[in-house]
N, C-alpha and C positions, 0 to 999 in steps of 0.2 A: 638306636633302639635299645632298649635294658628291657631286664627281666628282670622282676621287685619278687623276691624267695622269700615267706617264708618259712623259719628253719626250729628246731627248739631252743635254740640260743639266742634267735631274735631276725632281725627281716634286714633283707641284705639288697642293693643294688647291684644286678652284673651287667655292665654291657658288653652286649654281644657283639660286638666289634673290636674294641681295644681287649674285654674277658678282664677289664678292671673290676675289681669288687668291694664295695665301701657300705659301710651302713647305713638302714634308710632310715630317714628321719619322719616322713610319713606314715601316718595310716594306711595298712593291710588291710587293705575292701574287697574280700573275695567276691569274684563274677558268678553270678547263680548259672549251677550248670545245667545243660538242656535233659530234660527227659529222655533218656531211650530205653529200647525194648528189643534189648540184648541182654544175652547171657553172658555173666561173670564180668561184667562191669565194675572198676575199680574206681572211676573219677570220669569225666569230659569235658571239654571246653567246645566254644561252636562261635562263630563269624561271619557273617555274611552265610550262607548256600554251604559253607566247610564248615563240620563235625569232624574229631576226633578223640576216639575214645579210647582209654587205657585202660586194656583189659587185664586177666590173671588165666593167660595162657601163652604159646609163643607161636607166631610173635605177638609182641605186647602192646601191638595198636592197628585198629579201624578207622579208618580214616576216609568219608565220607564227599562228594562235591556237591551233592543233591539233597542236601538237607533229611540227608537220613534213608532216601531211597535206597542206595544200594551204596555196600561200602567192600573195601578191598585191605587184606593185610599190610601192613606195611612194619617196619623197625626189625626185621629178623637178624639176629644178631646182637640185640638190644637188652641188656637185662631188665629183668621183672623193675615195673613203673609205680608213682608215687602220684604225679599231677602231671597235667599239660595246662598248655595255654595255647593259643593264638593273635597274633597281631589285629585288631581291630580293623585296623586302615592298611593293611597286607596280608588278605590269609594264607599267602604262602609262608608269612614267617609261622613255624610251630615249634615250639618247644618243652619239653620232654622231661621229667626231672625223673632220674631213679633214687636209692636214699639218699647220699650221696654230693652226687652228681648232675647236670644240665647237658643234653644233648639238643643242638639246631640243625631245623632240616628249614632253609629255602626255597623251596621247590614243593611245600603242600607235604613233605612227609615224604618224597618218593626218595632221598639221598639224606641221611644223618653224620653229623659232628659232635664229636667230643667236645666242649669245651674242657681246657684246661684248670680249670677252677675245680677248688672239693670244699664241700660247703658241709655243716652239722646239719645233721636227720632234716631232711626237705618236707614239708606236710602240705606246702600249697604255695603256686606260682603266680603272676599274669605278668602281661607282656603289654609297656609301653613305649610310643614313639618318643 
């Protein structure tokens, strides 16, 4: 799986397993994000029945299983956020970008990673298989 960033110096390929990072040679098709009706909303992504949203408080993500019903804190510990994504075909992959930086959580949001990668100013992600 990778995660297609991009950045202000141009759109980058990482995959999130090896955390190799090479240029992408494709088109940046950002995913239209879902409507919600929250406060101080910064960006969201949504898959399947999973919403998460990246908000400008801490912590810095809502994270949702019921399409928006009821959502729960998660990333505490996380600095202030930029984008997320979701896996299409696994909403448990999500990933997190701050300026920065790329964090994965597995697990729907409840456990985050660093990726080792430092990427130029991040403005927008999504996550392919």
């Amino acid at each position: 799986m990778i995660a297609v960033v991009d950045t202000a110096a141009g759109t980058f390929a990482v995959d999130l397993d090896s955390e190799e990072i090479e240029p992408w040679d494709g088109d940046f098709v950002a995913v239209a994000e879902p409507v919600l009706n929250l406060p101080r909303v910064v960006t969201a992504a949504a898959a399947g029945s999973t919403v998460v949203a990246v908000v400008d408080t801490k912590p810095p993500l809502l994270v949702s299983y019921d399409a928006g019903a009821t959502w729960r804190e998660s990333g505490r510990g996380l600095p202030a956020g930029r984008a997320v994504a979701i896996a299409e075909d696994d909403p448990d992959v999500v990933v997190f970008a701050t300026r920065n930086r790329l964090f994965l959580s597995r697990n729907g949001g409840v456990f985050w990673t660093s990726l080792t990668v430092e990427l130029p100013e991040i403005t927008a992600l999504l996550v392919q298989a």
